[in-house]
C-alpha positions as CSV (number, residue, x, y, z in Angstrom):
1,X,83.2,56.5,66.3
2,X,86.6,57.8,67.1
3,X,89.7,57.0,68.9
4,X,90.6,60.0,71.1
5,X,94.7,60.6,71.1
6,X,96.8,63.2,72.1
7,X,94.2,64.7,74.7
8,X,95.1,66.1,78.6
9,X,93.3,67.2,81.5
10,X,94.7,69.8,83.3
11,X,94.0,70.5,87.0
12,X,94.9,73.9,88.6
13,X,94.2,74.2,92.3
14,X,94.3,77.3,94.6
15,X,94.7,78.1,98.1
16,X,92.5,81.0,97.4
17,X,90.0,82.5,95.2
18,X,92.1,85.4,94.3
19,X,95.1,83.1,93.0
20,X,92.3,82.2,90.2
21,X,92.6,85.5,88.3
22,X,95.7,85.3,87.2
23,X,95.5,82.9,84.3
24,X,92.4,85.5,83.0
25,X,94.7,88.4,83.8
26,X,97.6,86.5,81.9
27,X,95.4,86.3,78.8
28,X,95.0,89.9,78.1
29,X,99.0,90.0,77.7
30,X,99.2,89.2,74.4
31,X,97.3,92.3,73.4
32,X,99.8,94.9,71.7
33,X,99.8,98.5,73.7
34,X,99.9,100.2,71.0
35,X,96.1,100.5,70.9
36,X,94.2,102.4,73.0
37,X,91.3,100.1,74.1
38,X,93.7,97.3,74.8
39,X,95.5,99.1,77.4
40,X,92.0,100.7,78.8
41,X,90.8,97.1,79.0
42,X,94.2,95.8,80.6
43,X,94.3,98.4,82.9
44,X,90.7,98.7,83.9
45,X,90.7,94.7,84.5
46,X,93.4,94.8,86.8
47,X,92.0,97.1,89.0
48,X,89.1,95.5,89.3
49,X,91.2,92.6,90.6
50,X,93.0,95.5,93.2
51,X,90.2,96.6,94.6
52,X,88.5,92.9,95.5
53,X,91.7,91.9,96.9
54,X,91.4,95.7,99.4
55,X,87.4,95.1,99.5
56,X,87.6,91.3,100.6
57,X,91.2,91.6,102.4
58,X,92.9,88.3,101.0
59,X,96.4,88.4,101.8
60,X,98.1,88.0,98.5
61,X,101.2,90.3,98.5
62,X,102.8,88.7,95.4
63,X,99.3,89.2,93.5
64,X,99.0,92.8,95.2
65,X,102.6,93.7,94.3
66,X,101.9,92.3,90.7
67,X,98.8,94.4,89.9
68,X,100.4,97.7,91.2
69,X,103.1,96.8,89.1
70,X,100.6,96.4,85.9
71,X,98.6,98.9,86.9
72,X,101.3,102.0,87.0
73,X,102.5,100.6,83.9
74,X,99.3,100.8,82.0
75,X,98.8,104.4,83.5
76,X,101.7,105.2,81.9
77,X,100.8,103.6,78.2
78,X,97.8,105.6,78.5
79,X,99.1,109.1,79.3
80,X,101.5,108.4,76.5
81,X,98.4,107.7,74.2
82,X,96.3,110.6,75.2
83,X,95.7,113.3,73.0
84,X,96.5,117.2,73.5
85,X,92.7,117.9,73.4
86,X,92.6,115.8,76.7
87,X,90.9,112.6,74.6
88,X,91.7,109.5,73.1
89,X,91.6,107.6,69.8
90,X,92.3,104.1,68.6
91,X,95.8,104.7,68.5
92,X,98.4,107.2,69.2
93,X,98.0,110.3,67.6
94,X,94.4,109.0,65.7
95,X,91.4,111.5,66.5
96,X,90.1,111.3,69.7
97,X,86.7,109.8,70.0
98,X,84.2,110.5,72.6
99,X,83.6,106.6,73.5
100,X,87.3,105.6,74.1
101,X,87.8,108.6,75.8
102,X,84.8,108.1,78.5
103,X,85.8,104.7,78.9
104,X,89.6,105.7,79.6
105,X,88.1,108.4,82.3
106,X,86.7,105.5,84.1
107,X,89.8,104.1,84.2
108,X,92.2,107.1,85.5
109,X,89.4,108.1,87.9
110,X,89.6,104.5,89.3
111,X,93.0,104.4,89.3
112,X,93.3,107.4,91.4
113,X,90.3,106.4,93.8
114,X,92.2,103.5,94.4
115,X,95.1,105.7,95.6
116,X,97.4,105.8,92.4
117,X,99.3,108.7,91.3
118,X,97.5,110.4,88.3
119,X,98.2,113.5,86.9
120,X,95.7,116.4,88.2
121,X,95.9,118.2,84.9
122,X,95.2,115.0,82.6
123,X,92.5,114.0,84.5
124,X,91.2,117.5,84.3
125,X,91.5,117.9,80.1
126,X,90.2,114.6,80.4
127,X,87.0,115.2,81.7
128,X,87.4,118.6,79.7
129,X,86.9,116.4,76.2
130,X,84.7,113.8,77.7
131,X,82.1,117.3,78.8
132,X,82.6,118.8,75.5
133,X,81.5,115.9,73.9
134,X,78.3,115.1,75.0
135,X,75.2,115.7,72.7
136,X,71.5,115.6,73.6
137,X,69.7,112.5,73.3
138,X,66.9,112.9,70.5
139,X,65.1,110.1,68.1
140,X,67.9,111.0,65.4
141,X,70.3,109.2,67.4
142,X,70.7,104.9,67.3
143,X,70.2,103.1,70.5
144,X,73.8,102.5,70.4
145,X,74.6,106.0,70.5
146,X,72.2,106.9,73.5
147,X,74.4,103.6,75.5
148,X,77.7,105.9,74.6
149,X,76.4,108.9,76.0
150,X,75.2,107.0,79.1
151,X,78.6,105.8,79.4
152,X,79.9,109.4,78.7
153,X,77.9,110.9,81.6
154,X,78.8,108.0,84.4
155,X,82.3,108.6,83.1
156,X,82.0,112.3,84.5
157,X,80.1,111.2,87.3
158,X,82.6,108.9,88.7
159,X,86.0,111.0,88.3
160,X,83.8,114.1,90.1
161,X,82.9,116.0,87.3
162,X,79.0,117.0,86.7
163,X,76.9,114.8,84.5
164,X,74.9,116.5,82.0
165,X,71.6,115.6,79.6
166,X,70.4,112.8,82.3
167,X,66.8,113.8,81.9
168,X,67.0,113.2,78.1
169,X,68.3,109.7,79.2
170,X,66.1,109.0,81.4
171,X,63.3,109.8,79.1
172,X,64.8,107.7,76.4
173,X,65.7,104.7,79.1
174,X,63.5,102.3,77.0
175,X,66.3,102.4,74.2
176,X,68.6,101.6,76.7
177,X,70.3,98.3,76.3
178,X,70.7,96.7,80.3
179,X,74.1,98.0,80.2
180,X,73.0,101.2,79.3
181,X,70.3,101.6,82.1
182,X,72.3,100.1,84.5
183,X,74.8,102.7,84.1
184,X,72.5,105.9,84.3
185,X,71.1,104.0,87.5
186,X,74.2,104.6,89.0
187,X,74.7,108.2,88.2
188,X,71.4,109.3,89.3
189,X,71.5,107.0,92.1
190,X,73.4,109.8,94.0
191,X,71.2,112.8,93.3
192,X,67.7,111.0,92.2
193,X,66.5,107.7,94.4
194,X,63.4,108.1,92.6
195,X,64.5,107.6,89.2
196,X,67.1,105.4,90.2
197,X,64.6,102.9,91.8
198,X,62.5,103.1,88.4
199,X,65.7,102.2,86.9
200,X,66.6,99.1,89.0
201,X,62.9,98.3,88.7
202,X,62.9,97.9,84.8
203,X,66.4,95.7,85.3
204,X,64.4,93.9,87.4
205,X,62.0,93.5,85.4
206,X,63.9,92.2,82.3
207,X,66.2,89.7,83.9
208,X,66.4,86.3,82.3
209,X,66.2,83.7,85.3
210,X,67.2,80.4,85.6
211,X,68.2,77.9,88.5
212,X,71.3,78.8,88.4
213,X,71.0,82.8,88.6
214,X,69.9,85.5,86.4
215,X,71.6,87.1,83.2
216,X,70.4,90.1,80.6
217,X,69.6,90.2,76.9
218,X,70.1,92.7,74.4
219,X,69.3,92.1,71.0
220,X,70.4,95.8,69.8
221,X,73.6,97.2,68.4
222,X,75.5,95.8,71.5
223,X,78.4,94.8,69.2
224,X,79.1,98.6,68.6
225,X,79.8,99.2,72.0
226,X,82.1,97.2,74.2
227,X,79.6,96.4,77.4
């Protein structure tokens, strides 16, 4: 037994949902910007939290005017970040690396689909890198590896640029991890329905459901990838 001191209960109420994402946009504050993947993550989360407040139309304008705010000012940490061969690396001037370099892509792209000023001939190098990267998937690769490349190609996809090697993926799905197989889904989804339904099909398939919804498993080299 015990005697419980010092404890508190805190209550945080909200006149709407989107005033509830603050406090998780608040905790990815404290990461330095010095590093690439922090200000990819920072930026590509508070987009996300731009483009439900335009999809669902909740009139927040001190939120709205908050996450342009963040959002211009992560664009410009990465630009500064970005390497002249058009990529990114852990840090400022550190190699550029085909992973952090897809997953920034995703995050430019977004930021100019969702109407942001971004640099024509970044975005173009960019891409450039991203292309010149990509290698075909084989056996000699980890599963790990073949989730990277997936990434790789729905980076391309997304910011307009053509996907390459998707039939090596697609034969390889089953090394996929859910991540992985949800994101070729989406890049064939707008050139292949068939495929893409097979896709959906084996997510499907693999969902872990309980009363209270449905989640996915993998038990692969997840950690090596940020899904």
């Amino acid at each position: 037994s015990f005697t419980p001191t010092g404890g508190e209960l805190s209550i945080e109420l909200s006149s709407t949902l989107a005033g509830t994402v603050l406090s998780g946009l608040k905790a990815m504050e404290d990461f330095p910007y010095d590093f690439s993947e922090a200000v990819i993550s920072r930026l590509y989360a508070n987009l996300a939290v731009y483009n439900l407040l335009r999809d669902v139309k909740v009139d927040s304008p001190d939120l709205e005017t908050q996450l342009k705010t963040e959002i211009r000012s992560g664009m410009e940490h990465l630009t500064r970040l970005q390497n002249a061969d058009g990529g990114w690396g852990w840090a400022g001037g550190q190699d550029s690396l085909l992973y952090l370099s897809a997953y920034a892509l995703l995050a430019i792209s977004g930021a100019s689909d969702a109407g942001f000023l971004v640099s024509a001939e970044r975005l173009s190098k960019a891409q450039e890198y991203v292309a010149s990267g990509l290698y075909p998937a084989d056996m000699k690769h980890e599963d790990y590896e073949l989730d990277r490349l997936t990434l790789a190609n729905y980076a391309l996809y997304r910011s307009g640029a053509a996907p390459r090697a998707l039939e090596d993926l697609y034969q390889s799905r089953d090394r996929l991890s859910p991540w992985g197989k949800a994101l070729l889904a989406m890049t064939l989804s707008g050139s292949d329905t068939a495929r893409t339904s097979v896709l959906l099909a084996d997510l499907q398939a693999s969902a872990v459901r309980s009363a209270t919804g449905a989640y996915w498993q993998d038990a692969g080299g997840e950690w090596f990838n940020h899904a």
